[in-house]
C-alpha positions as CSV (number, residue, x, y, z in Angstrom):
1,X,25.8,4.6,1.3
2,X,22.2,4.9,-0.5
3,X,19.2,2.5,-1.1
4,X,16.9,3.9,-3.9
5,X,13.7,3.5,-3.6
6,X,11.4,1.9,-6.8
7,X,10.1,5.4,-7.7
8,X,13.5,6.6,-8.5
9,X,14.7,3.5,-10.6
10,X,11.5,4.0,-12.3
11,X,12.1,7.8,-13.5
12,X,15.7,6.9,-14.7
13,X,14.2,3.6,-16.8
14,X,12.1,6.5,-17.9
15,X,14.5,8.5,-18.7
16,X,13.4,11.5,-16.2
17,X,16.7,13.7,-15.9
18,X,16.6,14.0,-12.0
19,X,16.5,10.3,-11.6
20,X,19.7,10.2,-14.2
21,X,21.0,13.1,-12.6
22,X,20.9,11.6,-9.1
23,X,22.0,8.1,-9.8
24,X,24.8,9.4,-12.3
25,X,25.9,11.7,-9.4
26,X,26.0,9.2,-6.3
27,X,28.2,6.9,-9.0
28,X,30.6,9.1,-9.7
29,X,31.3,10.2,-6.4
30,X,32.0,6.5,-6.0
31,X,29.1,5.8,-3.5
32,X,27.9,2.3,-2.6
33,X,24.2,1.9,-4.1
34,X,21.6,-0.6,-3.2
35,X,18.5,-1.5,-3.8
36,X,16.5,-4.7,-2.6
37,X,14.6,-7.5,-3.8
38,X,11.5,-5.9,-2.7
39,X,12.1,-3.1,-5.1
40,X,13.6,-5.5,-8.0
41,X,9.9,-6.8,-7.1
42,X,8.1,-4.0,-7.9
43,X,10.4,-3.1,-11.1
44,X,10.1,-6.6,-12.6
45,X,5.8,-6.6,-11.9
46,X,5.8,-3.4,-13.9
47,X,7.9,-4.4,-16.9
48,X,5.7,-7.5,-17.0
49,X,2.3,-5.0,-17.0
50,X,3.7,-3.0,-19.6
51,X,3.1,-3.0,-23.3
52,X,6.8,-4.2,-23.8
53,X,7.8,-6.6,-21.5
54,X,11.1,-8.0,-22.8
55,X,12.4,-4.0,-23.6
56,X,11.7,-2.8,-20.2
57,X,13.3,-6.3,-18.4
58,X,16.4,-5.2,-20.7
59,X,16.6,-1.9,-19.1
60,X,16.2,-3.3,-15.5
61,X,18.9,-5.8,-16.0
62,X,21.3,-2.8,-17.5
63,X,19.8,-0.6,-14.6
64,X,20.4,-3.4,-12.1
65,X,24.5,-3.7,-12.7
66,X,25.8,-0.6,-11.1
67,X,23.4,-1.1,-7.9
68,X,23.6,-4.1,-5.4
69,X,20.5,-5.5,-4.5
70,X,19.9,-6.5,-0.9
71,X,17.7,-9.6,0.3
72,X,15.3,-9.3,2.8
73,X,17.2,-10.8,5.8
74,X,16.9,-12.1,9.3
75,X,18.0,-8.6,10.8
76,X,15.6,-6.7,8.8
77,X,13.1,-8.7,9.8
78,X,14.0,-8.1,13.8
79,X,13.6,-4.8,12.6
80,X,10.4,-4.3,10.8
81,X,8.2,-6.9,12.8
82,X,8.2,-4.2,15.8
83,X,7.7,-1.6,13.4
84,X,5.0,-2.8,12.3
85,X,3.3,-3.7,15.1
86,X,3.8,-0.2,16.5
87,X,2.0,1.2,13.5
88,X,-1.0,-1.2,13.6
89,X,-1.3,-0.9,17.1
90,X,-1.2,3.2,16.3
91,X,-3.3,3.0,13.3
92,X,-0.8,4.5,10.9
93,X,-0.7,1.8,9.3
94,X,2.3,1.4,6.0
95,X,2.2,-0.9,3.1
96,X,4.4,-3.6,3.6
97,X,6.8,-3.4,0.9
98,X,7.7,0.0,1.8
99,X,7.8,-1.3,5.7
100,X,10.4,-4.2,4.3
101,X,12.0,-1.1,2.2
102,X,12.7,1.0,5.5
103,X,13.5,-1.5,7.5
104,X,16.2,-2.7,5.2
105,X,17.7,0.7,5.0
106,X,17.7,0.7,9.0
107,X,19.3,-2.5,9.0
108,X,22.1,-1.8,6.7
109,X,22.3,2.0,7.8
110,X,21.5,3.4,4.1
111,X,20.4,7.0,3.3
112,X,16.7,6.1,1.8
113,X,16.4,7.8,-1.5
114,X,13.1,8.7,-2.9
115,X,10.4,11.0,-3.4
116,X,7.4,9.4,-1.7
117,X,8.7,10.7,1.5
118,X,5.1,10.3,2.9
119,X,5.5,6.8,3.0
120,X,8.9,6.8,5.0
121,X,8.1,9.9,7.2
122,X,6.8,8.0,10.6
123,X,9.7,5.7,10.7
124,X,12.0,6.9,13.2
125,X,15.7,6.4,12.5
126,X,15.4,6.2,8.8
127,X,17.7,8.7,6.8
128,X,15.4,10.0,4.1
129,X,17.0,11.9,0.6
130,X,14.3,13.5,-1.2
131,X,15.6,13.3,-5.4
């Protein structure tokens, strides 16, 4: 099972061939995909910053029905309030969407897909797929 990260949703609303590639690939091998609010976030903030919002809100929605997209819940939560307290306190400090991002994955024991593996690395546990 696989959670894809924003930066790889992006590149196949963009039309980048990996991203296509990889999502096309996982699907036909008849894989469970997610995604979560927190990256339907991000997706829907950048449609509405482009130049054509309604076009690019089309494509999420299309994007959007072969994936499941996961709330934030009460066991991610258990899961990324110690997490990020151990970074403060450390002083490697991660945004927090991609903390909520990880810490879903870890909660629902998905393979993280992305390619800003830098922003995932410290977390231990987390299953990271580099597209």
């Amino acid at each position: 099972m696989y959670f894809l990260d924003t930066d790889i949703l992006i590149g196949h609303l963009r039309n980048n061939i990996q991203a296509i590639h990889k999502i096309q690939t996982l699907l036909r091998r008849d894989e469970n995909i997610y995604t979560s609010a927190v990256n339907l976030h991000e997706l829907v903030k950048g449609a509405y910053l482009s130049q054509n919002p309604e076009k690019n809100m089309e494509k999420v929605g299309i994007l959007l029905q072969a994936i499941d997209v996961l709330s934030f819940d009460k066991q991610a939560t258990f899961i990324s309030g110690p997490l990020s307290a151990f970074h403060e306190k450390t002083g490697k400090m991660i945004a927090q969407n991609d903390l909520f991002i990880a810490s879903l994955a870890l909660a629902h024991n998905l393979i993280l897909i992305t390619r800003n593996t830098k922003h995932f690395e410290s977390i231990d546990g987390l299953q990271i797929e580099r597209w």
